[in-house]
C-alpha positions as a Python dict, from the first residue, in 0.01 Angstrom:
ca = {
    (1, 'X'): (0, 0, 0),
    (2, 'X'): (158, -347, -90),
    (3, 'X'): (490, -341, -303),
    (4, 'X'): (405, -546, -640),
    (5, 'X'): (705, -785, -728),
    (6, 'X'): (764, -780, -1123),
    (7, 'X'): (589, -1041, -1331),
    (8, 'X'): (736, -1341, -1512),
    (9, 'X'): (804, -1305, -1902),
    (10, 'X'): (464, -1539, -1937),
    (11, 'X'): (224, -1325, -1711),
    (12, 'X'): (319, -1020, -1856),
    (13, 'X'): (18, -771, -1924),
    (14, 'X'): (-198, -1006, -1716),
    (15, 'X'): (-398, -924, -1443),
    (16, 'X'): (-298, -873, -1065),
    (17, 'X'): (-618, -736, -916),
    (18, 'X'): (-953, -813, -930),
    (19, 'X'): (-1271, -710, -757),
    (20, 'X'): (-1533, -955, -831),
    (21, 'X'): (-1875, -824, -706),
    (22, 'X'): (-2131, -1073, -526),
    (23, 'X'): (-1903, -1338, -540),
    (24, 'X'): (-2034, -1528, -210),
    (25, 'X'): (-2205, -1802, -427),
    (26, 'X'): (-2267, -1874, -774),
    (27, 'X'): (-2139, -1752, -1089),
    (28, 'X'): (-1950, -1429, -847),
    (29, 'X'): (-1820, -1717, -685),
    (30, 'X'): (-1660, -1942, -973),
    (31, 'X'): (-1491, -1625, -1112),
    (32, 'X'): (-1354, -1500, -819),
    (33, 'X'): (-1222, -1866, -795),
    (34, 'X'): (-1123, -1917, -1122),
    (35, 'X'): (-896, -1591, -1126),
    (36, 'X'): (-743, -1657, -845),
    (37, 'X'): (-609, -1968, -988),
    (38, 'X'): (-481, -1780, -1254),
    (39, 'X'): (-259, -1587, -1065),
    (40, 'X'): (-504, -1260, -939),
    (41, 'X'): (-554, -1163, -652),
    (42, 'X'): (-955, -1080, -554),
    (43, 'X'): (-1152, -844, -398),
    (44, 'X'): (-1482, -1039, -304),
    (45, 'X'): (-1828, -903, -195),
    (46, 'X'): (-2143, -972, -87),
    (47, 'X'): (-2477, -836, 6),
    (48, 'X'): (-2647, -1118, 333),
    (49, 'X'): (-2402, -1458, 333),
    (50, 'X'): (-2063, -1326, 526),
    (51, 'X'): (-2007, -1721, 545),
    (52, 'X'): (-2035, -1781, 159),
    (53, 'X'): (-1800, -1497, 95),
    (54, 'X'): (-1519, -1614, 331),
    (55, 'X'): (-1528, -1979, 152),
    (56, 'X'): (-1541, -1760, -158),
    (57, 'X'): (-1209, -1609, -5),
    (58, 'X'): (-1060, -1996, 141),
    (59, 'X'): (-1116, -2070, -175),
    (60, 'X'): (-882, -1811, -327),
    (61, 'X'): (-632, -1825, -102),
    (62, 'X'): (-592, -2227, -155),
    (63, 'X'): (-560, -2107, -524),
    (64, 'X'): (-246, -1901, -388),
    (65, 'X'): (-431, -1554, -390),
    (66, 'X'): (-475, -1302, -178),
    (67, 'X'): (-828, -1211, -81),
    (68, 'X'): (-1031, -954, 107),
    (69, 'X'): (-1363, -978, 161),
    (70, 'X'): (-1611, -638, 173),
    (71, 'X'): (-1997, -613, 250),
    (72, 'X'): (-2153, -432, -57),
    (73, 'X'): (-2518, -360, -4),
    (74, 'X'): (-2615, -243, -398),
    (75, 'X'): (-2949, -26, -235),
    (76, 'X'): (-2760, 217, -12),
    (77, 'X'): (-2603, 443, -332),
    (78, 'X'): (-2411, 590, -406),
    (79, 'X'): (-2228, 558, -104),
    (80, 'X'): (-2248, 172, -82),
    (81, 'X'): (-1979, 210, -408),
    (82, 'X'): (-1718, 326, -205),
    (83, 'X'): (-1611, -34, -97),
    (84, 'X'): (-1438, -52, -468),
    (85, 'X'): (-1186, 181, -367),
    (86, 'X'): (-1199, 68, -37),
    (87, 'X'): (-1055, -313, -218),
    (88, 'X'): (-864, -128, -476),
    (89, 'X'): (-660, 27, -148),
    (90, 'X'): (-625, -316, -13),
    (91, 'X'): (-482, -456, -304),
    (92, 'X'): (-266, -228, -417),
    (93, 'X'): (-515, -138, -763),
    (94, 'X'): (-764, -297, -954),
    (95, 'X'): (-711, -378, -1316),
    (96, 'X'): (-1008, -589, -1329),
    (97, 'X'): (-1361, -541, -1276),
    (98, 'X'): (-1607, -783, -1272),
    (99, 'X'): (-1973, -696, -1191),
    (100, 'X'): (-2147, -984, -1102),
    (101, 'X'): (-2390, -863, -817),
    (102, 'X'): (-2766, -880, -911),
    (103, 'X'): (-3135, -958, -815),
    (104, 'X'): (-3468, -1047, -998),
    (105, 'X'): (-3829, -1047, -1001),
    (106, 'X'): (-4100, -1315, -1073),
    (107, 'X'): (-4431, -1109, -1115),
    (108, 'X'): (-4610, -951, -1391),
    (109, 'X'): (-4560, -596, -1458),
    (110, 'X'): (-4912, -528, -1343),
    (111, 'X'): (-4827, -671, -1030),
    (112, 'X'): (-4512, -500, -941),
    (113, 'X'): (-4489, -186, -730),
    (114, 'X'): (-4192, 108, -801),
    (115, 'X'): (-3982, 24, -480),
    (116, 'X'): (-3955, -367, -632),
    (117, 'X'): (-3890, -208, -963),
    (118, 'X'): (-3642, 68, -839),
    (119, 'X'): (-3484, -170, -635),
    (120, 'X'): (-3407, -508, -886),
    (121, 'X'): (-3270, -173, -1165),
    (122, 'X'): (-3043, -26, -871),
    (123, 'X'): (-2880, -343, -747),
    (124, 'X'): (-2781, -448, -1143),
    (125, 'X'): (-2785, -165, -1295),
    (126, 'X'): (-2765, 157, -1099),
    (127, 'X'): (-2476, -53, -876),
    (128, 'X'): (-2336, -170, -1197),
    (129, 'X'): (-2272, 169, -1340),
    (130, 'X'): (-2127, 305, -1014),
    (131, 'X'): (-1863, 34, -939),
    (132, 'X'): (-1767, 64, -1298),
    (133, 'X'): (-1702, 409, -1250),
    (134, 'X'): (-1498, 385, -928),
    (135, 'X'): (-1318, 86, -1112),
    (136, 'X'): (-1191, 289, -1408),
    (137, 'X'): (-1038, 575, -1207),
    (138, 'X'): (-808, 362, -1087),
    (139, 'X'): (-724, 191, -1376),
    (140, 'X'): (-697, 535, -1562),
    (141, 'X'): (-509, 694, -1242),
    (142, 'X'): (-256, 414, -1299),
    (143, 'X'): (-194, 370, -1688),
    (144, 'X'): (-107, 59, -1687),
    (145, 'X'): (-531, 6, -1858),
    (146, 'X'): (-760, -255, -1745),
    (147, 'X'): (-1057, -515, -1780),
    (148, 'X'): (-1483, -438, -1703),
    (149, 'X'): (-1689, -758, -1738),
    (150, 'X'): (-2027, -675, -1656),
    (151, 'X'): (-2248, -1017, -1590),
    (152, 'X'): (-2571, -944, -1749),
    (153, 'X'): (-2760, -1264, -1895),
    (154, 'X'): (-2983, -1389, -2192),
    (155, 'X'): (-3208, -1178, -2108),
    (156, 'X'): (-2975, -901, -2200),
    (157, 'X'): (-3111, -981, -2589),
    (158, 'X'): (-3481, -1159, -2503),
    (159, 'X'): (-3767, -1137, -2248),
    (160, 'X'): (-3937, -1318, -2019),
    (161, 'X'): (-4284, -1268, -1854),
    (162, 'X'): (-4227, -1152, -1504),
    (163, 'X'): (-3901, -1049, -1509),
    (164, 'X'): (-3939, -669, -1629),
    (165, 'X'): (-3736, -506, -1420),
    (166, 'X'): (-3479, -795, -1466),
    (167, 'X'): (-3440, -752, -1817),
    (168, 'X'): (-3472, -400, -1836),
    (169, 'X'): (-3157, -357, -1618),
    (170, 'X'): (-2964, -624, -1798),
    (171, 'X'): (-3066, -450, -2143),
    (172, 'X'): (-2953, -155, -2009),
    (173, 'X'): (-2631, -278, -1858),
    (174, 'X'): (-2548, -442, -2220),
    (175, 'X'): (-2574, -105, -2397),
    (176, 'X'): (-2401, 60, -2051),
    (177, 'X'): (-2102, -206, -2153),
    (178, 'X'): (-2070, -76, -2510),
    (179, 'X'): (-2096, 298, -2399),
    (180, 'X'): (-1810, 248, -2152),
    (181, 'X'): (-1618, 9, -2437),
    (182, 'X'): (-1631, 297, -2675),
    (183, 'X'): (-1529, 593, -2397),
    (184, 'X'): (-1246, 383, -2176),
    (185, 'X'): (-1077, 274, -2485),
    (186, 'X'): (-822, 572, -2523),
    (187, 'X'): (-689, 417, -2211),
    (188, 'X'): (-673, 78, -2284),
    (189, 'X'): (-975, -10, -2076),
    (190, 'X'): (-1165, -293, -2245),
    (191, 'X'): (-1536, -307, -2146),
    (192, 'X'): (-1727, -643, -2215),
    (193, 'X'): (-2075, -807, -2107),
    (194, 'X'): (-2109, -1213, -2062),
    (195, 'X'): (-2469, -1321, -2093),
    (196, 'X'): (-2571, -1666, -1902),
    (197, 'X'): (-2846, -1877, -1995),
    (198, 'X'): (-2981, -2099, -1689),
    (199, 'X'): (-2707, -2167, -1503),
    (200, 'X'): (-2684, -2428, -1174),
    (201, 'X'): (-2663, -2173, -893),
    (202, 'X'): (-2866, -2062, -606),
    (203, 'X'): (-3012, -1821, -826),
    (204, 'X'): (-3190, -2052, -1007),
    (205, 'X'): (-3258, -2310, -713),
    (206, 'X'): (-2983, -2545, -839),
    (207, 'X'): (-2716, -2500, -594),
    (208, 'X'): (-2415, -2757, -604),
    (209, 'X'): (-2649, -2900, -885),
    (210, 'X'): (-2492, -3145, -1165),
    (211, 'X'): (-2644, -2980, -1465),
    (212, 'X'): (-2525, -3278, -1672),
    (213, 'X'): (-2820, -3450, -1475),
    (214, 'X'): (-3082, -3132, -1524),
    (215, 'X'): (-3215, -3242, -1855),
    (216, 'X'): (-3357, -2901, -2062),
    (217, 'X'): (-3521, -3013, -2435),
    (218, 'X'): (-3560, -2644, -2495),
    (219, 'X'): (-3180, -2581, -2495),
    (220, 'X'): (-2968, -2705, -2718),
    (221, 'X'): (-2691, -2852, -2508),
    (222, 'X'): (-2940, -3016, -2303),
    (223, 'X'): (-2909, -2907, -1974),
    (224, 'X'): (-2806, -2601, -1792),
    (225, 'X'): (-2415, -2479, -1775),
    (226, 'X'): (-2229, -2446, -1501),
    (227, 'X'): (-2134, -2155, -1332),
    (228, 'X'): (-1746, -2282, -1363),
    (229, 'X'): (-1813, -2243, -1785),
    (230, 'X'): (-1938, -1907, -1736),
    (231, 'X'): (-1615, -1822, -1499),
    (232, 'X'): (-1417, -1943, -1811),
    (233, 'X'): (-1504, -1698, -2007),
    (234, 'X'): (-1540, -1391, -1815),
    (235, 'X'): (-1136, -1512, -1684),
    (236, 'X'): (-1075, -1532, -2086),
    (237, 'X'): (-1175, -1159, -2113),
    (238, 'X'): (-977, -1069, -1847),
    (239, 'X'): (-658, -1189, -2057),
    (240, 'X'): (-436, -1035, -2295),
    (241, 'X'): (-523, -1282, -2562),
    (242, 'X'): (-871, -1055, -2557),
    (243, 'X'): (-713, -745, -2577),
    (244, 'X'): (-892, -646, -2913),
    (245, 'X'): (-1207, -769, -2758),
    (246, 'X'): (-1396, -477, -2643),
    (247, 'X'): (-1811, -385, -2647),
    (248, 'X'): (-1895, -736, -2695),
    (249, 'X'): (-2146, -933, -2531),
    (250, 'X'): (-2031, -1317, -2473),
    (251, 'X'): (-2343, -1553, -2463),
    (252, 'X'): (-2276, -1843, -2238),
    (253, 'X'): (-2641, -2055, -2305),
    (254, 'X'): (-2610, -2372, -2468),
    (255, 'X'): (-2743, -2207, -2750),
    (256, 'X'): (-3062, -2102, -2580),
    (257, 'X'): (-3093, -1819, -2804),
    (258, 'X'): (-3132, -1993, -3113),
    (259, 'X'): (-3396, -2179, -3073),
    (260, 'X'): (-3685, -1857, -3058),
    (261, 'X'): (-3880, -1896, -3392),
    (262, 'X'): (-3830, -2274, -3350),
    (263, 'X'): (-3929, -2349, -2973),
    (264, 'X'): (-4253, -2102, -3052),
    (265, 'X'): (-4408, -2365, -3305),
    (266, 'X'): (-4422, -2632, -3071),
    (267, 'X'): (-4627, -2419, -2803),
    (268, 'X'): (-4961, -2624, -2740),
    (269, 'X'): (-5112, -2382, -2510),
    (270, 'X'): (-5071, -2064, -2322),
    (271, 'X'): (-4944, -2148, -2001),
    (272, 'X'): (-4657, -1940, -2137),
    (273, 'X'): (-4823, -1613, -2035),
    (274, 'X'): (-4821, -1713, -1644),
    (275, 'X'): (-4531, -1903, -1554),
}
């Protein structure tokens, strides 16, 4: 186990260890990034692109982290878990969390079978719950408290037709986040959730995509965000300046939220029901 040098006056009570979960592309990937600029080192996993993951990790280390790099396959629990403490051993701790791994659906309900429904709840939320657990044992072990961001999305607070088992787990996860927020807190474990509108990542079939040049109407920004402003924040809850910040969900959308009752009344048709 690594000796930690003592911090300067300005990074006291920040961060030194982070396990970002799938973090091989995407929004995983711009927060792994982004705290390693800050000054973290970063535990980085993925489930099927080793490649992404080690840029992921180049990345990092150009930052002036250290990074390790784990396979986490979020179907094989609860043993598949284990690589948190596996990363927290490599790095000497973890005092931040960040669960970023997930999956999704585009079928109707009465279309889906149970193993694609099991399967899209136990990679982001089943997984979620279980790294989260692992992560604050440490952090409780050590005393020294500690950061959970759990990545869930819009569709934390709304639905959308076909994604059932989507939304469902990231519902879940939110009200997982404010359970946790409310029992880690005698240790000075601060639990948050940052929900994404569309965002320009593989994901969403806009990988290295400009969103500046993605025009949305339906959004209020105008186009989709960037998986570098989503980073931002989830590295802003990772800081002491949010230290009283606990059980909150973040919405990172462009204001996507807002516009419900008003996008509704000017709906022509109902192409809505089968996207």
């Amino acid at each position: 186990m690594s000796t930690i040098a003592p911090l300067p006056e300005e990074r006291r009570g920040a961060p030194r260890r982070a396990v970002v979960t799938g973090s091989d592309s995407g929004i995983g990937k711009a927060v792994a990034v982004a705290l390693a600029g800050g000054g973290v080192d970063v535990g980085i996993t993925y489930h099927h692109d080793a490649d992404g993951a080690e840029e992921t990790a180049r990345q990092a280390r150009e930052a002036g982290a250290t990074a390790h790099v784990r396979q986490l396959d979020l179907t094989d629990l609860p043993t598949a878990a284990a690589v948190v403490d596996e990363l927290a051993g490599e790095l000497g701790g973890i005092d931040v969390l960040v669960n970023c791994a997930g999956t999704g659906t585009a079928e109707p309900v009465m279309e889906m079978d149970f193993d694609r429904w099991r399967e899209v709840l136990s990679v982001d939320l089943d997984g979620a719950f279980l790294c989260a657990q692992r992560a604050a044992r440490h952090m409780i072990e050590a005393g020294r408290g500690g950061r959970i961001v759990n990545i869930t999305s819009v569709h934390e607070h709304a639905p959308k037709v076909g994604a059932a088992p989507y939304c469902a787990a990231k519902a879940g996860l939110g009200m997982l986040t404010k359970v946790l927020a409310l029992e880690l807190a005698e240790h000075a474990i601060t639990v948050n959730s940052v929900a994404p509108g569309e965002i320009s990542t593989p994901m969403t079939g806009q990988e290295d995509t400009d969103p500046r040049g993605e025009p949305r109407p339906g959004v209020p920004l105008g186009r989709p965000g960037h998986a570098r402003e989503v980073a931002a924040a989830v590295a802003f809850l990772t800081t002491p300046a949010a230290g009283y910040i606990t059980g909150a969900s973040l919405v990172v959308d462009g204001g996507m939220l807002l516009m419900g009752p008003q996008a509704s009344q000017l709906l022509t048709d109902d192409t809505w029901r089968h996207p």
